[in-house]
N, C-alpha and C positions, 0 to 999 in steps of 0.2 A: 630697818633697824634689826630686826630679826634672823635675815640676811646676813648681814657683819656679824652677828652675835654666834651664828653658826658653823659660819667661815672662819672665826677666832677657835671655836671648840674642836673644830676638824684639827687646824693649826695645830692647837695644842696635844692632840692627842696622837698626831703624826711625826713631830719636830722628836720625839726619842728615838722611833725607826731611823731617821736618816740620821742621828749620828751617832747611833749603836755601836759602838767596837762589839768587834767578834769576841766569843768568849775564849778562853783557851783550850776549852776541852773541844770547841770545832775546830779550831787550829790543828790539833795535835789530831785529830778524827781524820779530816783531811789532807795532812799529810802521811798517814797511817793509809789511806785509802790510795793515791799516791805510789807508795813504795811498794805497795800491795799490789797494783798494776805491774809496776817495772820490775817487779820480781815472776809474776809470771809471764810478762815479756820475755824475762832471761832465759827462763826454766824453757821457752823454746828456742831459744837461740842453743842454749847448750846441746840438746837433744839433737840440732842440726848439726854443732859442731860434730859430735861424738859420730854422727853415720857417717861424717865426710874425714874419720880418724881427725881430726886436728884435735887433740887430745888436750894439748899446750894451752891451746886458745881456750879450750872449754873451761878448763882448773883455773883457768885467771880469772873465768866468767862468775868459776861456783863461790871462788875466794871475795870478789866483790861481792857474792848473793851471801855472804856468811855476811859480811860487815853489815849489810842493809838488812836482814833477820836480828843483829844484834841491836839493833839501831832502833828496829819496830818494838823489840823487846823492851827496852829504855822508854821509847815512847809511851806503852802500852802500863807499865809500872806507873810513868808522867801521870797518863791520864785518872787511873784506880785511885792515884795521890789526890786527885784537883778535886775526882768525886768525891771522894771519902772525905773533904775537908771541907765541902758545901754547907752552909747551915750551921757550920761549927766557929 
């Protein structure tokens, strides 16, 4: 009896972990972290571009890296929003 009674309290006290939705401020964290990779991915792609002259190639590279900086930036605003409105 004690057994089951134990096995119900585990239950219980486990059953919210498994169906926790993510919050949105790790949403936005990790796709923040994300963009944050593939932007310094770019930043050596460009650098390669630029020694082997393909100049063209690089400015379409830096214009995509402009759009996904504006994009962290939105995010980043997202996120200060979601905290600053916690508890409120």
């Amino acid at each position: 009896m004690k057994i089951i009674a134990i096995i119900m309290v585990i239950g219980i006290l486990l059953i919210p972990h498994v169906f926790a939705q993510p919050r949105s401020t790790d949403i936005i964290m990790d796709h923040m972290r994300f963009t944050h990779s593939q932007l310094a991915n770019n930043i050596q792609e460009v650098i390669q571009l630029v020694k082997a002259n393909d100049t063209t190639e690089a400015l379409n590279l830096l214009d995509g890296m402009k759009i996904k900086i504006d994009h962290t930036i939105a995010m980043f605003d997202d996120l200060v929003w979601e905290i600053s409105n916690r508890g409120h």
